[in-house]
C-alpha positions in Angstrom: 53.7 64.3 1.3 53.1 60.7 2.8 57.0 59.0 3.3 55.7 56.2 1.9 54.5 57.4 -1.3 58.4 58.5 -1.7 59.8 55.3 -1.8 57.0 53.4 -3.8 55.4 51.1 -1.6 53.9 47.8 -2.9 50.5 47.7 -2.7 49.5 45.0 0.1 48.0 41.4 -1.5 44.4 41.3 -1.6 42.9 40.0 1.5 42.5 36.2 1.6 38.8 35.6 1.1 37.1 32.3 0.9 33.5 31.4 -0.8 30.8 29.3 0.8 31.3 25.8 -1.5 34.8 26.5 -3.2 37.1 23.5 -3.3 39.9 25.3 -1.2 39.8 28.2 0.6 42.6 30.4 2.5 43.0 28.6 5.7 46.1 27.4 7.4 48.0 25.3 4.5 48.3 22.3 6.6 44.5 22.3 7.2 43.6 22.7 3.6 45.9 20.4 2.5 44.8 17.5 5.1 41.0 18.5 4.2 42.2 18.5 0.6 43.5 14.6 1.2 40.5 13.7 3.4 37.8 14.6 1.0 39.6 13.7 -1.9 39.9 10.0 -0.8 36.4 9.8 -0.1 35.6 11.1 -3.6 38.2 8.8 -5.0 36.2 5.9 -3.9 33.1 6.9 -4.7 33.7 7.7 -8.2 34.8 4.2 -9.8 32.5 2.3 -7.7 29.2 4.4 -9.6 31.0 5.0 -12.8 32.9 1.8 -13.6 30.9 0.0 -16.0 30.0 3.2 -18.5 34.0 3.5 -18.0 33.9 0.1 -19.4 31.3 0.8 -22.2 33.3 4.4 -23.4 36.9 1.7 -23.4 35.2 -0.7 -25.3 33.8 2.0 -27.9 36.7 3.9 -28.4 39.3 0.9 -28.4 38.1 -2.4 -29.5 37.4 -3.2 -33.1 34.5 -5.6 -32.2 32.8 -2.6 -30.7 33.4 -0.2 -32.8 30.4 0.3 -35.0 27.4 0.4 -31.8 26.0 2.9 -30.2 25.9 3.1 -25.8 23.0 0.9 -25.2 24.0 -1.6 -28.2 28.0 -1.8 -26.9 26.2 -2.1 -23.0 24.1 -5.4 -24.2 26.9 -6.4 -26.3 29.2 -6.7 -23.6 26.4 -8.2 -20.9 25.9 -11.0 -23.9 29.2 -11.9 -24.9 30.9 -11.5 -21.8 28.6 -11.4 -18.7 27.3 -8.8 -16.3 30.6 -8.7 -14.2 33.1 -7.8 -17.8 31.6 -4.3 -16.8 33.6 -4.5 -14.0 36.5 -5.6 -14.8 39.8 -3.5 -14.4 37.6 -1.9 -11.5 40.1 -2.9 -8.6 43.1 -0.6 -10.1 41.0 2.6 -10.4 39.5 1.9 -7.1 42.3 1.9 -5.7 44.3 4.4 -7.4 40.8 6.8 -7.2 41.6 6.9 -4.0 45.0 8.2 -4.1 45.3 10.2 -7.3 41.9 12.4 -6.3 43.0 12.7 -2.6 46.4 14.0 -4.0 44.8 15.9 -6.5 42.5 17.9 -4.3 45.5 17.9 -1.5 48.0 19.2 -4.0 44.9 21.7 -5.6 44.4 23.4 -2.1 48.1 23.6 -0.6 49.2 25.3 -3.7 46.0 27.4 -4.0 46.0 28.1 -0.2 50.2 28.9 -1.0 49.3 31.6 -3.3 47.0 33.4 -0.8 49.5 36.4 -0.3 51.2 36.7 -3.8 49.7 39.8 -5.6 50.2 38.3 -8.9 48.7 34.7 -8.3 45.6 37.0 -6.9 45.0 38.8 -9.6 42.2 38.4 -12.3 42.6 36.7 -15.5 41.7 38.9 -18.1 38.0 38.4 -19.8 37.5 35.5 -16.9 34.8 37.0 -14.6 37.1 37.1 -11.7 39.0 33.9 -11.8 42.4 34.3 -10.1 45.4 33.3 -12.1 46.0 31.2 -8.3 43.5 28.8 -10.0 44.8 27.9 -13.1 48.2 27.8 -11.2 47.3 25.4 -8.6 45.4 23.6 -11.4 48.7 22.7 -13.3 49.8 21.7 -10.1 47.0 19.0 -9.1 47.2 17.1 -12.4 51.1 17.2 -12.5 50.6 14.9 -9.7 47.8 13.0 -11.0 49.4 12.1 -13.8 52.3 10.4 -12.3 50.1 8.6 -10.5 47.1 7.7 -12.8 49.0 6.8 -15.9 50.2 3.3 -15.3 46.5 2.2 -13.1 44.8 3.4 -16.6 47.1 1.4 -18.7 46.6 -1.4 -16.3 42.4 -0.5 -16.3 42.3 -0.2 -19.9 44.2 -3.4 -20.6 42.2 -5.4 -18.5 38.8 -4.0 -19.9 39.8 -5.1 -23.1 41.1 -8.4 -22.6 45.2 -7.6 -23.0 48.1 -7.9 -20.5 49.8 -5.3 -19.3 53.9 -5.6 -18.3 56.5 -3.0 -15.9 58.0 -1.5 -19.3 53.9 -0.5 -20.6 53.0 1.5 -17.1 54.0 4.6 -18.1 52.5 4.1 -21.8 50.6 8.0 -23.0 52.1 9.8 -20.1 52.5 12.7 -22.0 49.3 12.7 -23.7 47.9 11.7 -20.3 48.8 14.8 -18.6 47.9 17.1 -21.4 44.1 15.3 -21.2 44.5 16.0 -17.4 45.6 19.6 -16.9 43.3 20.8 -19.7 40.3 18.8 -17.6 41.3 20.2 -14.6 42.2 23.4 -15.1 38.7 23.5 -16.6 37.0 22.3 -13.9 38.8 24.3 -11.4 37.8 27.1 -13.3 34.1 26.3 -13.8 33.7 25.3 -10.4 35.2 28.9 -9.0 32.9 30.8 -11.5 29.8 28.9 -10.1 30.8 29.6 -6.5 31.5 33.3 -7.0 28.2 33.8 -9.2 25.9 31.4 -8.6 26.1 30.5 -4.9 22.3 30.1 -4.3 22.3 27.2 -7.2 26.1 25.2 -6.3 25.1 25.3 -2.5 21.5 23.8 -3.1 21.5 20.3 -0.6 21.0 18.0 -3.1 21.3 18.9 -6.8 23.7 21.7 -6.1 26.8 18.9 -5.7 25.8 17.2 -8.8 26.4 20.4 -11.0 29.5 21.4 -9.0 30.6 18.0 -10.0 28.3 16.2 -12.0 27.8 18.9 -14.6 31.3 20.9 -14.5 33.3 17.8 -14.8 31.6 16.9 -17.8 32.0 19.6 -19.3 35.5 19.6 -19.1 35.9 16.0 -20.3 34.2 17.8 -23.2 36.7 20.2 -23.7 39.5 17.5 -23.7 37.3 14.6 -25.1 40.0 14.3 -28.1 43.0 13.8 -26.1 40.9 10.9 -23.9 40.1 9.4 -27.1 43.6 9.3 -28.1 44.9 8.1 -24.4 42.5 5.0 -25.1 43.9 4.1 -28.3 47.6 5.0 -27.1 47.1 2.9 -23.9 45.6 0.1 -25.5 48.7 -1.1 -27.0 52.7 -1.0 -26.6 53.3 -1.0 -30.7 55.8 1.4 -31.0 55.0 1.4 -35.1 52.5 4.0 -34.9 53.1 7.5 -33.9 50.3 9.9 -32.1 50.6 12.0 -35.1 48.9 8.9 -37.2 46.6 7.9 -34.8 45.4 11.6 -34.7 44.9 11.7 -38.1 42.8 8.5 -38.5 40.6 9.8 -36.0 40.2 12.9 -38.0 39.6 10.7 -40.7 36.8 9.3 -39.2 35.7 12.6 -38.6 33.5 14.0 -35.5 32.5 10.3 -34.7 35.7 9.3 -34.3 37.0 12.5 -32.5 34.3 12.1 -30.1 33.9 8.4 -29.8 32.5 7.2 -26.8 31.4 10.4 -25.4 28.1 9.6 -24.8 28.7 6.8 -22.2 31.6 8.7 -21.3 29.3 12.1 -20.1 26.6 9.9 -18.7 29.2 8.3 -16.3 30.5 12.0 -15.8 27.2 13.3 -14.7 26.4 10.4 -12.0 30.1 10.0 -10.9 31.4 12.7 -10.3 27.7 14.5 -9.1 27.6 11.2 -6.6 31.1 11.7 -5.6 31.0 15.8 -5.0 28.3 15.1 -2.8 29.8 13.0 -0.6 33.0 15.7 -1.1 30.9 18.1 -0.1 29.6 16.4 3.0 33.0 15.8 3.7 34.1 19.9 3.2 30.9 20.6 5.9 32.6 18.7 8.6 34.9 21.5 8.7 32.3 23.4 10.6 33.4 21.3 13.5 37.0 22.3 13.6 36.3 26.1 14.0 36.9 26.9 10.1 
């Protein structure tokens, strides 16, 4: 009888494996992570610069009184009239910047601790009912927005504020943290998720030149803002002011007043920026990821 067998061996970690398109893969953690950083900063940039006036449109819809009766293309004339082509803009410099450092994180973070995980047994093995997603994703998932959240939460109370005319102070920064992070993990984890699905089954359509980054990106993302499109609606409203005299408990419950409409304010602008954004931006992540071609891996 094997000697082995005996004393009850472990079986070994599956073998790290990587998929043509995946956001990480099981490379040396430094390289990952700098990749991660690299490519992440680039779509950081990109995103704000494409999306920023729907972002401006969705704010207004979901957070100013004035605004809140229109539709898209009525709020996007409304805002052009009253205060000029640029008001879409406004607020842009804080995202910009912080685009650039919360997505490069969040991608950095996303593929050291997913690229970490490579040898565990556990983080390898298959969610339930998933289709093959490892529990590594989810895991690293939780990871990414823990750090985005610390860093995006006082540039969108600072965005916000500005694209609705209101000033901002030190004590308001961290304003909706919690509800911040809970918006993010349940986006990213999402997206993570989707994205890993689609590279594992659908290969021929994610790695497709042109359209294939804009449904890695374009089409995943938003439909994880759609999953978490109540708890953005809420961040808005949360972020928007520093009264203390309402509870997120009440402002839930007026927005279920309002019913559907009021849950899902602003998500029309909100997807259309989702879909050009974040398709834009994955493609110049993606071109980004290719380069790695030339460093042997």
């Amino acid at each position: 009888m094997n000697e082995n067998a005996n004393k009850g061996t472990v079986a070994p970690a599956p073998k790290p494996t990587h998929h043509r398109g995946a956001l990480a893969r099981d490379g040396p953690i430094l390289k990952e992570s700098i990749f991660g950083l690299f490519c992440g900063f680039l779509y950081g940039i990109t995103s704000p610069i494409v999306g920023q006036p729907l972002d401006t449109v969705k704010t207004k819809m979901q957070a100013q009184p004035e605004y809140a009766k229109g539709g898209m293309i009525r709020t996007f004339k409304d805002v052009i009239r009253r205060e000029g082509f640029m008001a879409l803009y406004k607020g842009l410099i804080p995202p910009l910047v912080g685009s650039t450092i919360f997505r490069s994180i969040q991608f950095g973070v996303y593929n050291a601790a997913y690229t970490f995980m490579k040898d565990s047994e556990y983080a390898r093995a298959h969610i339930p009912f998933s289709g093959g997603v490892e529990w590594r994703v989810i895991l690293a998932g939780i990871c990414s927005s823990s750090a985005r959240s610390v860093i995006e939460t006082p540039l969108e109370v600072i965005k916000i504020r500005r694209q609705l005319n209101q000033q901002w102070t030190l004590r308001s920064l961290y304003t909706g943290f919690w509800i911040t992070w809970m918006r993010t993990t349940g986006l990213m984890c999402t997206f993570f998720v989707l994205v890993d699905t689609g590279v594992r089954h659908f290969p021929e359509i994610i790695n497709a030149p042109l359209y294939g980054p804009f449904i890695k990106g374009g089409i995943c993302a938003t439909l994880a803002w759609w999953v978490v499109w109540p708890f953005e609606a809420l961040k808005s409203q949360i972020q928007a002011t520093d009264s203390k005299n309402i509870t997120m408990k009440q402002r839930w419950a007026a927005m279920r007043a309002a019913g559907m409409s009021g849950i899902f304010r602003g998500i029309v602008p909100g997807s259309v920026r989702s879909v050009v954004a974040n398709g834009a931006s994955m493609l110049v992540f993606t071109t980004c990821q290719d380069m790695r071609a030339h460093f042997g891996h």
